[in-house]
PALO-976165 format. One record per atom (N, C-alpha, C, O): residue in three letters; x, y negated, z negated. Coordinates in steps of 0.05 Angstrom, whole numbers, plus 5000, padded with zeros to 4 digits. Layout:
N
ALAXYZ;...
% end
This chain:
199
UNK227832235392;UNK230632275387;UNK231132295358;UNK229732145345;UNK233032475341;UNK232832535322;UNK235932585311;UNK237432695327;UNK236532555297;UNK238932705288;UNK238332835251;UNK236532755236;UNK241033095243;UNK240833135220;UNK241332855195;UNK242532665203;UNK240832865183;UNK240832645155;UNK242732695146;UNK243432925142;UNK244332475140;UNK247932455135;UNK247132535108;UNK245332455094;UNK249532775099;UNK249132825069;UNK250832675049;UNK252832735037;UNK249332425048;UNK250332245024;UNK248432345008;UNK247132545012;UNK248432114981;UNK246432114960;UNK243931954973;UNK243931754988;UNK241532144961;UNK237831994982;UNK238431764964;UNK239831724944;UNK236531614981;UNK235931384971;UNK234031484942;UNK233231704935;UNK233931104926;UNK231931204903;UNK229930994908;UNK230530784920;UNK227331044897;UNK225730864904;UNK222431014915;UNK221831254919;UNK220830774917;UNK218230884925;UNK218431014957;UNK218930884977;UNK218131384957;UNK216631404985;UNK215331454993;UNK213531504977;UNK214531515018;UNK211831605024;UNK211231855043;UNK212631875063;UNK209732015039;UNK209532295048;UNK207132225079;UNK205532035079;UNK207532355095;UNK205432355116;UNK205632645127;UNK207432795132;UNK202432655130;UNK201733015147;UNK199632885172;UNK197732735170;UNK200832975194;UNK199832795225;UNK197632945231;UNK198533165237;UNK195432955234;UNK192933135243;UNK192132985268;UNK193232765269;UNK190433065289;UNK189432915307;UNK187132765296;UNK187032555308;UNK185732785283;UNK183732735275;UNK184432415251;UNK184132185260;UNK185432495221;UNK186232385203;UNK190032465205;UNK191632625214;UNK189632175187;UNK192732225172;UNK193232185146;UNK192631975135;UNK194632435128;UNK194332375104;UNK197432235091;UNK199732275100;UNK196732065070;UNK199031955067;UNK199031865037;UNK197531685028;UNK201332035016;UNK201832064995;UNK204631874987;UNK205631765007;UNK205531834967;UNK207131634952;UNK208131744922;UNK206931904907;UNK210531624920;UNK211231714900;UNK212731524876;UNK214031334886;UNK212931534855;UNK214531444835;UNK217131324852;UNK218031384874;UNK218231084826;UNK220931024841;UNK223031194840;UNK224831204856;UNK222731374816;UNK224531604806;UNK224431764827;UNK226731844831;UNK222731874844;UNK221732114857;UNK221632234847;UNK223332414851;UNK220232274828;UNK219532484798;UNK215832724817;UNK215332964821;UNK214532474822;UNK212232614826;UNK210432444855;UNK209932204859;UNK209832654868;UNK208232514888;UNK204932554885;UNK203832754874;UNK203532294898;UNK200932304890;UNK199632304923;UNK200832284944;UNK197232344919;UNK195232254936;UNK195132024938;UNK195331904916;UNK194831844962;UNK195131554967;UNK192431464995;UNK190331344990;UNK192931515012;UNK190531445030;UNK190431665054;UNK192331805062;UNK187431645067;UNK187731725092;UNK186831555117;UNK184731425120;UNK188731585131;UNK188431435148;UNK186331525188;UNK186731725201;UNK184831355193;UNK183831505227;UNK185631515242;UNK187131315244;UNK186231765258;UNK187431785280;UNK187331555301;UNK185131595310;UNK188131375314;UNK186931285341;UNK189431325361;UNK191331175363;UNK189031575376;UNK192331635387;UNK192231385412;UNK193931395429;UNK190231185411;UNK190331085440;UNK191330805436;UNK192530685454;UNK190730695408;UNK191530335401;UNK194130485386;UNK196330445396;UNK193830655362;UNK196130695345;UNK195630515322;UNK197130455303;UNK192830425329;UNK192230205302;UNK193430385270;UNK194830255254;UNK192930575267;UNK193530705240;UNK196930785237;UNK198130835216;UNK198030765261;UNK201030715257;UNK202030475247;UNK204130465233;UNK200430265253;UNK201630005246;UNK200629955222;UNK201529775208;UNK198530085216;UNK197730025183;UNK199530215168;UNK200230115147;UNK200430415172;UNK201830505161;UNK205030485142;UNK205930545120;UNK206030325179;UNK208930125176;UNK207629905159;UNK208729855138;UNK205529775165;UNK205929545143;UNK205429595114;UNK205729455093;UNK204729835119;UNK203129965076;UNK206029985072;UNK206229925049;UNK208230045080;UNK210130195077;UNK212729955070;UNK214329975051;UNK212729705093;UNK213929515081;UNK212729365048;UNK214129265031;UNK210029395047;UNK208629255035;UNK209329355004;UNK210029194987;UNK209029644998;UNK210129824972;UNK213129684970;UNK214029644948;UNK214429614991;UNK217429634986;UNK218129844987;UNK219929874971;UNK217530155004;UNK218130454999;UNK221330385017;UNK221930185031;UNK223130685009;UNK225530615022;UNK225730865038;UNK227730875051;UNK224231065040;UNK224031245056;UNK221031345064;UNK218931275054;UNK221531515085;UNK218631565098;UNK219031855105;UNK221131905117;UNK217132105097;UNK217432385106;UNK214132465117;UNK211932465106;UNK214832535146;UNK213232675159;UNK213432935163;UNK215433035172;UNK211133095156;UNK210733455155;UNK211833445185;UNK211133295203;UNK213533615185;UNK213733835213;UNK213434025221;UNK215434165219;UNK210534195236;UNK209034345228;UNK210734535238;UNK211934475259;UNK211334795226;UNK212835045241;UNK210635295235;UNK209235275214;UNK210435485248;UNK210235715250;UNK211335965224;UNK213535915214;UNK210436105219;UNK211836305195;UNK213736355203;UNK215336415186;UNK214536375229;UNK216736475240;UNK219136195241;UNK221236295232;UNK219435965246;UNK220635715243;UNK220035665280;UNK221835555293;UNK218135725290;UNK218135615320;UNK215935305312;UNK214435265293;UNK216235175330;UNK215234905335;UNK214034945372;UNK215034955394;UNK211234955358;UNK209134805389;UNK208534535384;UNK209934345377;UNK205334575391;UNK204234225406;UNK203734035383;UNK203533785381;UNK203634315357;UNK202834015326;UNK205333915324;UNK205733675323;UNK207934155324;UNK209433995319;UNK211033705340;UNK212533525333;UNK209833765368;UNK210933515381;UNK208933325376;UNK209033095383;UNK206733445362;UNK205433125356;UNK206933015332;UNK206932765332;UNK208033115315;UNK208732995284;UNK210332885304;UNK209532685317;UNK212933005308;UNK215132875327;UNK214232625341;UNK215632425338;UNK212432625353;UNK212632335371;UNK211132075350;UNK211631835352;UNK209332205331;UNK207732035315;UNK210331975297;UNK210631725297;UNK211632055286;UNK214032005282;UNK216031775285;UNK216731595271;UNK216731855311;UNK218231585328;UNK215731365333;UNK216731135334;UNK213731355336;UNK212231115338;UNK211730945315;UNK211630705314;UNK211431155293;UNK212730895268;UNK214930785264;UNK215330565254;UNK217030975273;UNK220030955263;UNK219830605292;UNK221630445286;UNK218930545306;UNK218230365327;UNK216530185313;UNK217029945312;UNK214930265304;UNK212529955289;UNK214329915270;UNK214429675265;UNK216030065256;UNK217429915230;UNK220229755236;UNK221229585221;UNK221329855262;UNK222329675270;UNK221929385287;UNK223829225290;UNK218929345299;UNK217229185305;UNK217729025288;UNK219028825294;UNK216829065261;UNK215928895230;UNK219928795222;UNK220828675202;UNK220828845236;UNK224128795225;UNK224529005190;UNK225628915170;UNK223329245193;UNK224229315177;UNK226529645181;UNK225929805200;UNK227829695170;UNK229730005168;UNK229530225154;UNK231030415151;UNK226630165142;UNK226730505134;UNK225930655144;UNK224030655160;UNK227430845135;UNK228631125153;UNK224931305153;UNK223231255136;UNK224931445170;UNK223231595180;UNK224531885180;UNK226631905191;UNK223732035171;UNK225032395162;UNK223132555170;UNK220932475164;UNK223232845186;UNK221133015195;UNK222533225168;UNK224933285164;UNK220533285156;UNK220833545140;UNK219333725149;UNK217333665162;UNK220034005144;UNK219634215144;UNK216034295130;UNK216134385107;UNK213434285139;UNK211534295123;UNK209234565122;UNK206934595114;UNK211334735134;UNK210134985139;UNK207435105106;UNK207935175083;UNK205035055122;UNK202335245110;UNK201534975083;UNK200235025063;UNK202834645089;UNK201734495069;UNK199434435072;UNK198834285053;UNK197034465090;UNK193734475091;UNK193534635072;UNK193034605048;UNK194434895093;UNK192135085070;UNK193235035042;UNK191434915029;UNK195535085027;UNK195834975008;UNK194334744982;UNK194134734958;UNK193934625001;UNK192434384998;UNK189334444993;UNK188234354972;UNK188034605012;UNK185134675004;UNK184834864987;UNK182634854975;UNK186535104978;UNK187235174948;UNK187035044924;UNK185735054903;UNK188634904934;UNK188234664906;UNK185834554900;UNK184934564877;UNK184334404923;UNK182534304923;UNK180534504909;UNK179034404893;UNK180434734912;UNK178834904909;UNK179134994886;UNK177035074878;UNK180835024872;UNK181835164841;UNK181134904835;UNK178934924824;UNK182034594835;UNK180834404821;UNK177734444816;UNK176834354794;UNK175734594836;UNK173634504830;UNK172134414851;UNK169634434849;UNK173034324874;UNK171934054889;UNK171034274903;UNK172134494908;UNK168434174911;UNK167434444936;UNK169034374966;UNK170534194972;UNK168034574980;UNK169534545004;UNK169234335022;UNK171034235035;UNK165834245021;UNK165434015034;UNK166333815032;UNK166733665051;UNK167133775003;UNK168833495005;UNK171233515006;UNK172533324997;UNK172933785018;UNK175133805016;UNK176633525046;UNK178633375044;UNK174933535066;UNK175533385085;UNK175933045075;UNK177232895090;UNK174932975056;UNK175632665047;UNK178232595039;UNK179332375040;UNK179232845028;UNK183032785008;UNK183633095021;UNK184933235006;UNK182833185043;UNK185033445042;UNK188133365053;UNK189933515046;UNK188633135068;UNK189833065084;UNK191632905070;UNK194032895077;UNK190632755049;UNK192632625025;UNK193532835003;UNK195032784985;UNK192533045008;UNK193633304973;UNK196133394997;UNK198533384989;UNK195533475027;UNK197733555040;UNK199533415044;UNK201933495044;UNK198933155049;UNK201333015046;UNK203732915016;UNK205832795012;UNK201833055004;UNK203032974973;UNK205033204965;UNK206933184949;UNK203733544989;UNK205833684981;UNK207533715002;UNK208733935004;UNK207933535020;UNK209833455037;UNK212333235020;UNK214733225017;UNK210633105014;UNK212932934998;UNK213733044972;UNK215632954960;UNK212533204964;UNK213433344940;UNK215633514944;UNK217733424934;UNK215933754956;UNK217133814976;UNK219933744967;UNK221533804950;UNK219533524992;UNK222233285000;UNK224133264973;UNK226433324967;UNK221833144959;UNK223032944936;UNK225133234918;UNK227533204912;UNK224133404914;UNK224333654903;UNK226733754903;UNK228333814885;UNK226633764939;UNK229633884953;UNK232033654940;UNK233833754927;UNK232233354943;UNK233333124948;UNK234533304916;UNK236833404914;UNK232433304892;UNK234133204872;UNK235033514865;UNK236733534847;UNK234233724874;UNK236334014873;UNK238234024883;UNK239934174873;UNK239033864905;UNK241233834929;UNK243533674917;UNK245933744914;UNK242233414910;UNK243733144912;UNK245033114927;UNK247433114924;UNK243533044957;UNK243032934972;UNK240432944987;UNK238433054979;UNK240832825014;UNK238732735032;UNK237832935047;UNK239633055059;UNK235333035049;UNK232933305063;UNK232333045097;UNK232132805103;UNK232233335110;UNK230333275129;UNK231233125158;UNK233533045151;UNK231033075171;UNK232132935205;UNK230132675211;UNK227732655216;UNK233232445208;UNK231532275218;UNK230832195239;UNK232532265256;UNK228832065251;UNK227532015273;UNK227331685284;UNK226231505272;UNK228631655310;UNK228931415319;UNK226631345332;UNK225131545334;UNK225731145344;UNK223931065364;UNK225331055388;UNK227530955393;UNK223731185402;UNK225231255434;UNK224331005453;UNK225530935473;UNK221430875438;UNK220230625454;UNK218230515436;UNK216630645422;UNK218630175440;UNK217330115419;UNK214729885428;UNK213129725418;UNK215530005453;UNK213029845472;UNK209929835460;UNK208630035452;UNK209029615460;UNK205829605447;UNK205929635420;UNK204029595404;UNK208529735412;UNK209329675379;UNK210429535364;UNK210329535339;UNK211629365379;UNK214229165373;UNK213928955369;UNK211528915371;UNK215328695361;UNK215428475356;UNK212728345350;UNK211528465332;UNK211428125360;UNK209027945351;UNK206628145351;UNK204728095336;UNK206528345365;UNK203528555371;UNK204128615344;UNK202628505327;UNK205928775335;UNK205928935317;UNK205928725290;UNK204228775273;UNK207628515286;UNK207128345261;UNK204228235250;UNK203028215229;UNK203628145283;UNK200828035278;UNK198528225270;UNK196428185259;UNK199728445278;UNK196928655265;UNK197228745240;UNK195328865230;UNK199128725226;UNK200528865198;UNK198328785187;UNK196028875193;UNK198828575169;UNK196628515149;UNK194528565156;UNK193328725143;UNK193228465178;UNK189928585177;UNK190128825181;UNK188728905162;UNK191429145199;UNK191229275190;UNK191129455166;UNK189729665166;UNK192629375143;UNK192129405117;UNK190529535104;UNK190229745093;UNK188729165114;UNK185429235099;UNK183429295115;UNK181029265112;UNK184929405137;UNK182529525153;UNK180529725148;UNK180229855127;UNK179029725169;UNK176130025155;UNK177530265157;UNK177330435139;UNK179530305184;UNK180630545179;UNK182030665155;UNK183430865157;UNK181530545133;UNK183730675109;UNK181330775084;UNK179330655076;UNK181930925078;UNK181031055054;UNK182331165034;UNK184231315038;UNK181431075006;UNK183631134982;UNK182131374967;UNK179831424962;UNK184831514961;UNK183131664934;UNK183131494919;UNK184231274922;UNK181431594894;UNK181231504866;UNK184631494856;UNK185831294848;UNK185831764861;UNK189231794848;UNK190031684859;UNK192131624847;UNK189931544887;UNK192031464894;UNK193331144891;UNK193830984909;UNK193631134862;UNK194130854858;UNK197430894852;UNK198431114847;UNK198830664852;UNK201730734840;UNK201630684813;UNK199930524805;UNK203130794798;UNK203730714755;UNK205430594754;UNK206230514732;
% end
């Protein structure tokens, strides 16, 4: 369930970019200004525990971030298939673990039409061969997902993007979900870039 994003003024503060793959998830961060988004971690898929959802909600209380933007994959044309009902539901299952953790920030599907390939361009004009494009391709996409966002917010002045409720927060919620925060964290599933530290 979703609705448009009330056009007040966005929040300010640290947020965080996510691009939903089956495989990995990449997940970028930004300045408190929303000046610039970086590469931050990638996370394993596990569509079956959701262990990397709940590491996610807790990385997310843990920054103190005040917003959260997930790519919503569209078509050149603006149609939405099966990636995009995966962003969509991976979506509401955080917007669910973060309410688990007693926390309210907002969860936003943006618009992330061709941020891969984008992403392995870069990688590629940086230098990095292709093989290692799979270690941070997934955190550069998510960085121009939140880049993006942040971009629109301060051309606009106001708030980008539709936020996203949890429709169910079953196996996400209350003590399951607290008690796994912290150790998911520092779990094995997480991997950092080098950039992706905050300044």
């Amino acid at each position: 369930m979703n609705e448009s994003a009330a056009p007040d003024a966005y929040p300010r503060g640290i947020k965080l970019g996510v691009d939903v793959g089956t495989v990995r998830v990449g997940v970028a961060v930004c300045d408190r200004d929303g000046i610039l988004a970086t590469p931050l971690k990638t996370l394993d898929r596990n569509a079956k525990k959701n262990t990397d959802v709940r590491v996610l909600a807790a990385l997310a209380t843990e920054l103190g971030a005040v917003q959260i933007f997930v790519g919503l994959p569209r078509t050149l044309k603006g149609e939405e298939h099966a990636s995009a009902r995966m962003a969509t539901d991976y979506a509401e299952l955080l917007a669910g673990a973060l309410a688990g953790l007693g926390s309210d920030i907002p969860v936003q599907l943006i618009d992330e039409r061709l941020s891969t390939v984008t992403a392995h361009r870069n990688l590629h004009e940086a230098g990095m061969s292709s093989r290692n494009h799979r270690k941070v391709v997934d955190q550069v996409a998510a960085a121009g997902i939140l880049q993006h966002a942040i971009d629109m917010q301060r051309a606009r002045g106001t708030d980008v993007g539709s936020r996203v409720f949890a429709v169910s927060q079953t196996g996400l919620s209350g003590d399951a979900a607290a008690g796994n925060a912290e150790q998911a964290v520092s779990g094995n599933n997480v991997q950092s870039s080098e950039n992706g530290r905050l300044q």
